[in-house]
C-alpha positions in Angstrom: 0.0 0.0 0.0 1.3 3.5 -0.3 1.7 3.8 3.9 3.9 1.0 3.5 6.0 2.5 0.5 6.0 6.1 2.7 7.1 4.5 5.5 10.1 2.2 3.4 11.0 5.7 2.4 9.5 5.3 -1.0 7.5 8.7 -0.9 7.4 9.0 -5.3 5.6 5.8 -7.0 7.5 4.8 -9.8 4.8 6.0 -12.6 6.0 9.2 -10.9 9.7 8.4 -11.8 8.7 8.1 -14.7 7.3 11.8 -15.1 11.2 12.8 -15.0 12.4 12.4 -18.2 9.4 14.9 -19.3 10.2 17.5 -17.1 11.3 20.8 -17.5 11.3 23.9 -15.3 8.9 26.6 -15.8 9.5 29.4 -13.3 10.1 33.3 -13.2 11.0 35.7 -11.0 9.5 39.8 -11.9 11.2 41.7 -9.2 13.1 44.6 -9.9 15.5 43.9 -7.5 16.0 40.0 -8.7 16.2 41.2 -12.5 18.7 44.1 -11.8 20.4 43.2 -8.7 20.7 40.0 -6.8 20.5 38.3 -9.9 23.4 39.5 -12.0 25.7 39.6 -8.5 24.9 36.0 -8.0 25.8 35.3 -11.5 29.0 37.1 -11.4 30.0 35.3 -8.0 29.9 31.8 -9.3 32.8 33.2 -11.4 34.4 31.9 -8.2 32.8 29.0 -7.4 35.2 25.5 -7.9 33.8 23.1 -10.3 34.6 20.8 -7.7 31.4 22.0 -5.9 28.1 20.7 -5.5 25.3 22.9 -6.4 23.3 21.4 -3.1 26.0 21.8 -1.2 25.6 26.3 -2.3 21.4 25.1 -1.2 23.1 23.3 1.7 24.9 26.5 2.6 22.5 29.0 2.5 20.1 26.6 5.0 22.7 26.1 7.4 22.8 30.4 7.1 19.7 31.4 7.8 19.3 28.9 10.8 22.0 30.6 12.3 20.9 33.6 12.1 17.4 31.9 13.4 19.5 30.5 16.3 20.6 34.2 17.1 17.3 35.2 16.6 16.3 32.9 19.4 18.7 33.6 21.8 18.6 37.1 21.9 14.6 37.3 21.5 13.4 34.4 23.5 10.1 36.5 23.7 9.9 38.7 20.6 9.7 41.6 22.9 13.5 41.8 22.9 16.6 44.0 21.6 19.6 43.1 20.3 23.1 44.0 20.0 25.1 45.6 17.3 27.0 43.1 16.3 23.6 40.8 16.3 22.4 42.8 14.3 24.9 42.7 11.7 25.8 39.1 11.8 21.7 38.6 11.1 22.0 40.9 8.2 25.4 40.0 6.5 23.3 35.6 7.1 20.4 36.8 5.6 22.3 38.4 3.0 24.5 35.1 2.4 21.2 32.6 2.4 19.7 34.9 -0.3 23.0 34.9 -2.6 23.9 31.3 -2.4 20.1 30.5 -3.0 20.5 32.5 -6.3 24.3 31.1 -6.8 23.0 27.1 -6.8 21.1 26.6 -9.9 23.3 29.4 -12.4 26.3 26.8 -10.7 24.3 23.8 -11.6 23.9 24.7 -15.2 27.6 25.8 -15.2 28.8 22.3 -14.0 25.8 20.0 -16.0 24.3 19.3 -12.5 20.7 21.1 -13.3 18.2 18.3 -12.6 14.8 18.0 -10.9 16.8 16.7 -7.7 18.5 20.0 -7.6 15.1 21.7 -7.9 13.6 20.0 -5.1 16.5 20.3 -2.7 16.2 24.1 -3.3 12.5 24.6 -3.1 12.8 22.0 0.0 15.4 24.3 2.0 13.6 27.2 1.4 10.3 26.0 2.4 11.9 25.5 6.1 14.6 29.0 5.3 11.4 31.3 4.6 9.4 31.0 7.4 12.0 31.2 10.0 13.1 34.7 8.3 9.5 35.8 8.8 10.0 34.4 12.7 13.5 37.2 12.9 11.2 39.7 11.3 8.6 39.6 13.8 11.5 39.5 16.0 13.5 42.3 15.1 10.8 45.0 15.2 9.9 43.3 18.4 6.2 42.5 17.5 5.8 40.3 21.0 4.4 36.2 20.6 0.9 37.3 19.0 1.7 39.5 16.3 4.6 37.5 15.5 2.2 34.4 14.9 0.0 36.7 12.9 3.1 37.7 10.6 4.4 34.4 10.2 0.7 33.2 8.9 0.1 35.9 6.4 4.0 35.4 5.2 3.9 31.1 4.5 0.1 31.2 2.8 1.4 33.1 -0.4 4.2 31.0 -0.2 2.4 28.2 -0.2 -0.2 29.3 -2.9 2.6 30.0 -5.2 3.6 26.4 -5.4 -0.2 25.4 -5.8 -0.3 27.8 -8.6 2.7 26.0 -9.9 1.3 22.0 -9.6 -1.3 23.7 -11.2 -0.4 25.8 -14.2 3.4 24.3 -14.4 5.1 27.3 -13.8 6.0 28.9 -10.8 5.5 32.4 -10.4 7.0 34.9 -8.3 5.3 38.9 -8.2 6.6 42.3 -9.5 6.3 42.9 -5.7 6.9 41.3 -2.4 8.4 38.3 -4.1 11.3 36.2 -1.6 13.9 38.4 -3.1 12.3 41.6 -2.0 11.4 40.2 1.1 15.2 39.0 1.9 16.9 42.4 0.8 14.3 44.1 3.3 14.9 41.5 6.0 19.2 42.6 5.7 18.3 45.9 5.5 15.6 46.1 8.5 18.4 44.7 11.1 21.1 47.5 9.4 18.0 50.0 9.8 17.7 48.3 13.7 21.1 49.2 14.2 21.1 52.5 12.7 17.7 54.3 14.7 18.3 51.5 17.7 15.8 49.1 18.7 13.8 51.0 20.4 12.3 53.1 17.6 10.0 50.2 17.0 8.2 50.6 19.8 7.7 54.2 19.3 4.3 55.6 19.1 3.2 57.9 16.3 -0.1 59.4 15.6 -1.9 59.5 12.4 -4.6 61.2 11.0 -4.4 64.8 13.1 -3.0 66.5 16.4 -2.7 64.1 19.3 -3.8 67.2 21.5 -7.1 68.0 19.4 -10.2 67.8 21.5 -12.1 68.2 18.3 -14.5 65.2 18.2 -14.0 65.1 14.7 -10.5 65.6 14.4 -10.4 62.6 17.1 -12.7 60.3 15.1 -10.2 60.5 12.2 -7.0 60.2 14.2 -5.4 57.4 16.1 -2.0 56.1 17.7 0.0 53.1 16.6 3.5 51.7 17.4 5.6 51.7 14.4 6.2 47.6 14.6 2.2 47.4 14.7 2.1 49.5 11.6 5.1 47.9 10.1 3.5 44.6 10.6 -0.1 46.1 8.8 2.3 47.1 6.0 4.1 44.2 5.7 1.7 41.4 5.4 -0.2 43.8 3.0 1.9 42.8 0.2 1.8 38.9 0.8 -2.2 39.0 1.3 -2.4 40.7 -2.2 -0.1 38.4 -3.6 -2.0 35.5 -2.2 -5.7 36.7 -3.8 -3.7 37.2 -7.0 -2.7 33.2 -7.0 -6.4 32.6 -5.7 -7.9 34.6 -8.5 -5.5 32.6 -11.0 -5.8 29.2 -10.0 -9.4 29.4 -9.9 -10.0 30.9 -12.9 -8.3 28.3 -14.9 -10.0 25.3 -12.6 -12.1 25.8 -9.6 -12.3 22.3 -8.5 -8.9 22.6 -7.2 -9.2 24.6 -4.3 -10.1 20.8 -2.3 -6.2 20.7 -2.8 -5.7 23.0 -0.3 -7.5 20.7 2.1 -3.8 19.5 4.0 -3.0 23.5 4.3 -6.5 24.4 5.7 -6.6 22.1 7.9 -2.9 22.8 9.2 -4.2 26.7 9.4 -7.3 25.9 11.6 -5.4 23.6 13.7 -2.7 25.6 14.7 -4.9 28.8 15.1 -7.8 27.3 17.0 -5.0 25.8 19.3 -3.4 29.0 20.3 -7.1 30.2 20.3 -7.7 27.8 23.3 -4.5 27.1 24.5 -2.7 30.5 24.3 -0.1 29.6 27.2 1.6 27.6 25.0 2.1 30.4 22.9 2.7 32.8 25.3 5.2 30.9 27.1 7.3 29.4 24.5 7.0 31.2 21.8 9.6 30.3 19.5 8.9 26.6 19.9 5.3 26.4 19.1 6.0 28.6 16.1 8.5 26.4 15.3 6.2 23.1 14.8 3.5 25.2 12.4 6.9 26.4 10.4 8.5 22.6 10.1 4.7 21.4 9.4 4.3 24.2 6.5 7.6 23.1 5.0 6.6 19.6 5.4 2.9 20.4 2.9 5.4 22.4 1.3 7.6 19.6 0.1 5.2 17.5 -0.7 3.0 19.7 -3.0 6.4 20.2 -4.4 7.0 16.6 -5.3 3.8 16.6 -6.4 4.2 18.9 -9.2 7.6 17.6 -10.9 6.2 14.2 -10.3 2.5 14.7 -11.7 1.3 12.7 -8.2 -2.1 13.7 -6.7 -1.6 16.2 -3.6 -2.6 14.2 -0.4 -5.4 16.4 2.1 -5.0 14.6 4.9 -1.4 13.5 6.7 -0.2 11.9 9.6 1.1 15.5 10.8 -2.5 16.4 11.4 -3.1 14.0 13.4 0.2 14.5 15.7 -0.5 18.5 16.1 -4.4 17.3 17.3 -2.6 14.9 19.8 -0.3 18.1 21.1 -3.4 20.2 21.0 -5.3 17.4 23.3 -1.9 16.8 25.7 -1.8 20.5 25.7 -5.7 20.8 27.3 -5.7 17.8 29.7 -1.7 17.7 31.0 -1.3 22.1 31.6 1.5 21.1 34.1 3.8 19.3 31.1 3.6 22.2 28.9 7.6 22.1 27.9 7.1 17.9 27.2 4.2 18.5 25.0 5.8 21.1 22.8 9.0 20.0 22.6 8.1 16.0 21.9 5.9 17.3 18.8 8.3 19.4 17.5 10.8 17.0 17.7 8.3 14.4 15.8 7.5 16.9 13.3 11.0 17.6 12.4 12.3 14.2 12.4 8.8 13.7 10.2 10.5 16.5 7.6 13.6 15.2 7.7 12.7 11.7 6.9 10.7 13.1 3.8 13.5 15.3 2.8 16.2 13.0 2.9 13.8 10.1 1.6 12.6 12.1 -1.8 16.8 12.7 -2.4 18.4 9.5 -2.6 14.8 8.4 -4.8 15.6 11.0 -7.2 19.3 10.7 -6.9 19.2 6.9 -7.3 16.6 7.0 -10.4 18.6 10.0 -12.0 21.7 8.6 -11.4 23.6 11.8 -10.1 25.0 12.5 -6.5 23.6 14.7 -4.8 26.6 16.2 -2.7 29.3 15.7 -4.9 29.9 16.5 -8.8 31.3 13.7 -11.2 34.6 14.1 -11.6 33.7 14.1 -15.9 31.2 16.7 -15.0 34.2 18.8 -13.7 36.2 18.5 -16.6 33.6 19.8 -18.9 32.8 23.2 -16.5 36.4 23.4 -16.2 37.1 23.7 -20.0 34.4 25.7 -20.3 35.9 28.5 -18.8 
């Protein structure tokens, strides 16, 4: 049965192997700042990248960066209420800057050293399904949103995300906006901590007042005037852009097929079960913050992959998955055990990301078996031919 093939690690059927040899990317990036800048750089930099090299190993790279800068994230906002120091600041900055290069670098280096394959495609798209929500998590940190608005944030950052590659298993091309695209949202993630640095943290929790005098006693000049903190209207502004993007890949989708919005089934439920469980259970939430975010990131990446797979390997999207059922578990524990609060979210983030692993690693060696290419190393033929290229 296919529970027995996912559990042997089998996760693509072998009519879906089969969908390789007819594959061929379909993608494009419109930002500006892709086109005209991070683009071009990245191009230029692989100028002095060995042939020796594995493109994954770039993907590889740029993972292991923005979990460090995750990991600084964490330890210097364990609450999201936080500041940080200088030199956090910059070290976050010059890693987001680093993820966002060497995930440009790996495919123009895969094409230089005849390594461009559906594999290499996967094990991108697979990183940054995990890489973009945690940069959404040192967003929320950074302008020191507190565990609410943060959670808020990171939802309306992963569902256009996530649309995007639905539009994609859809239409066969993947699609990335004129605005608020990953490569717009990286450069103002690098530039937001040098901004941090610059004004100081505190200038995010500054309160302005829009819309008139804060001293009026006019009742009309009070009915059209109000006070915000400038992370809370940061936050408004930022998510602005990902909601549009998301209608836009709604309004596409549909229009082609309408029947497919029951693929969205797995997402929706993952949505409703992480929100009406800090809903009911806010403690968890409240009290570890980064954790519980944590297992609704590694679960989106999870969806994520698979909707991935689904789409180079033509395979039908499952709506239900064993995650589900292990977040509803954590949400139960989490009602009838209060006093093991630190058990309960730690044990199902450790499942989940053991679950995402599994997958990840699994769907690797398949394709790396069937397409006969390594997936860490480059053939030492292959070398020879990007070397005489030059």
């Amino acid at each position: 049965s296919l529970f027995v093939e996912e559990i042997m690690g089998r996760f693509i059927t072998p009519a879906g192997l089969k969908q390789l040899s007819h594959y061929r990317y379909s993608g494009e990036d419109q930002s500006s700042l892709y086109i005209y800048l991070v683009n071009p750089a990245a191009q230029h930099l692989c100028h002095f990248v060995p042939p020796y090299i594995a493109p994954n190993v770039l993907t590889l790279l740029g993972l292991v960066c923005s979990i460090v800068a995750y990991i600084l994230g964490y330890a210097y906002f364990p609450t999201f209420y936080e500041s940080g120091t200088m030199s956090m600041y910059f070290a976050c900055s010059a890693l987001v800057f680093s993820y966002m290069m060497l995930d440009n670098m790996d495919g123009t280096h895969a094409r230089k050293t005849g390594m461009a394959s559906p594999m290499g495609e996967l094990f991108d798209h697979i990183c940054d399904s995990l890489s973009g929500p945690l940069c959404a998590l040192l967003f929320a940190a950074c302008i020191r949103l507190g565990p609410i608005c943060s959670f808020i944030m990171l939802v309306a950052c992963t569902i256009p995300n996530y649309l995007s590659h639905w539009e994609a298993y859809n239409t066969g091309t993947l699609t990335m906006g004129k605005f608020g695209g990953p490569t717009d949202q990286l450069v103002g993630l690098a530039g937001l901590f040098i901004l941090t640095n610059m004004l100081g943290p505190d200038f995010w929790t500054h309160v302005v007042h829009v819309g008139g005098s804060s001293s009026s006693t006019s009742s009309f000049s009070s009915l059209w005037s109000w006070s915000i903190q400038v992370n809370h209207l940061t936050m408004i502004l930022g998510v602005l852009g990902p909601l549009i993007a998301a209608l836009q890949y709604l309004y596409r989708v549909t229009g082609i097929k309408s029947s497919c919005l029951g693929q969205l089934t797995s997402f929706g439920l993952l949505l409703f079960i992480m929100i009406a469980w800090a809903t009911t259970v806010p403690r968890l939430l409240l009290s570890y913050p980064h954790e519980w975010m944590l297992c609704f990131c590694v679960s989106n990446a999870y969806m994520l992959a698979r909707v991935m797979v689904g789409r180079i390997t033509k395979q039908e999207i499952s709506r239900i998955h064993m995650l589900h059922f292990i977040l509803v578990a954590g949400w139960a524990a989490s009602h009838l055990f209060s006093e093991h609060d630190d058990v309960i979210v730690y044990s199902i983030l450790s499942v989940i990301s053991m679950q995402w692993l599994f997958y990840f690693v699994a769907v690797v060696r398949q394709l790396s078996r069937h397409l006969g290419l390594p997936a860490l190393t480059v053939p030492r033929s292959k070398q020879m031919a990007a070397t005489q290229k030059k």
